[in-house]
N, C-alpha and C positions, 0 to 999 in steps of 0.2 A: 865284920867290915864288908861294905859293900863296894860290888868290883865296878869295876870304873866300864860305863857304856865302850864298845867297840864296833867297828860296821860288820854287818854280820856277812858278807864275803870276805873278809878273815879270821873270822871263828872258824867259817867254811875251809877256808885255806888251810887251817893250822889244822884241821883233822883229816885233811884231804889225804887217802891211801887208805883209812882206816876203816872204810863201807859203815861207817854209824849216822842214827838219826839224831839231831841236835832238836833241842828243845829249848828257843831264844825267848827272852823276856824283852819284848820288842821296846824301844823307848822313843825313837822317832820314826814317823814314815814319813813317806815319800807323798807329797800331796796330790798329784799328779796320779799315780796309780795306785796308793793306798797300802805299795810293798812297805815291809819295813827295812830302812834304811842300817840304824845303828840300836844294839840290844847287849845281853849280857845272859854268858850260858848258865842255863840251869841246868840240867842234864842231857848225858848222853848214853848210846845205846844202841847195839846191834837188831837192835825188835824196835819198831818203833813201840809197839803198844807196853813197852816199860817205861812209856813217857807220862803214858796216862794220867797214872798215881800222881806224879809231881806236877803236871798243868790242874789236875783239881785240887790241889793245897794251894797252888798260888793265888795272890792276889789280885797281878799282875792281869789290865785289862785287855792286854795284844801281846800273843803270842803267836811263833813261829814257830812248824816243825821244818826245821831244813835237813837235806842230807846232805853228808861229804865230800858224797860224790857227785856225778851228776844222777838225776832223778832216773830211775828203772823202767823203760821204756812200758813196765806193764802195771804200774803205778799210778795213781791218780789221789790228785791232795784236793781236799775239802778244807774250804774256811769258813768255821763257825764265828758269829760274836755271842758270845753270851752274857746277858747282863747279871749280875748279881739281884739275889732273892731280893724279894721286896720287904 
């Protein structure tokens, strides 16, 4: 079954304490800035790079790493798009 979209500042919320990186299956953004608005978790994870593995099985074309908390001052997020193979 598939989980029902939620805004992804309360995915945020509801792990907030817990220092993990979320891995969002973005479903609408924000037209304006291009953030995404409301998605649905795929996994989560103290390392982000255990996120890996599961953004490349997905199919999903906008995805999000978000953290819990707020973002680690020595931290810096890359956003790629990648199109699927031709």
């Amino acid at each position: 079954m598939r989980k029902k979209p939620e805004r992804i500042e309360t995915i945020r919320r509801r792990h907030r304490g817990r220092k993990l990186w979320l891995l969002i299956a973005v479903d609408t953004l924000d037209p304006e800035t291009g953030l995404g608005l409301t998605g649905r978790l795929l996994a989560k994870d103290p390392d982000p790079h255990a996120l890996t593995p599961v953004a490349l099985k997905t199919k999903h074309r906008h995805l999000a790493v978000e953290c819990s908390e707020d973002m680690p001052k020595d931290t810096v997020c890359i956003f790629l798009h990648v199109s699927p193979a031709a």
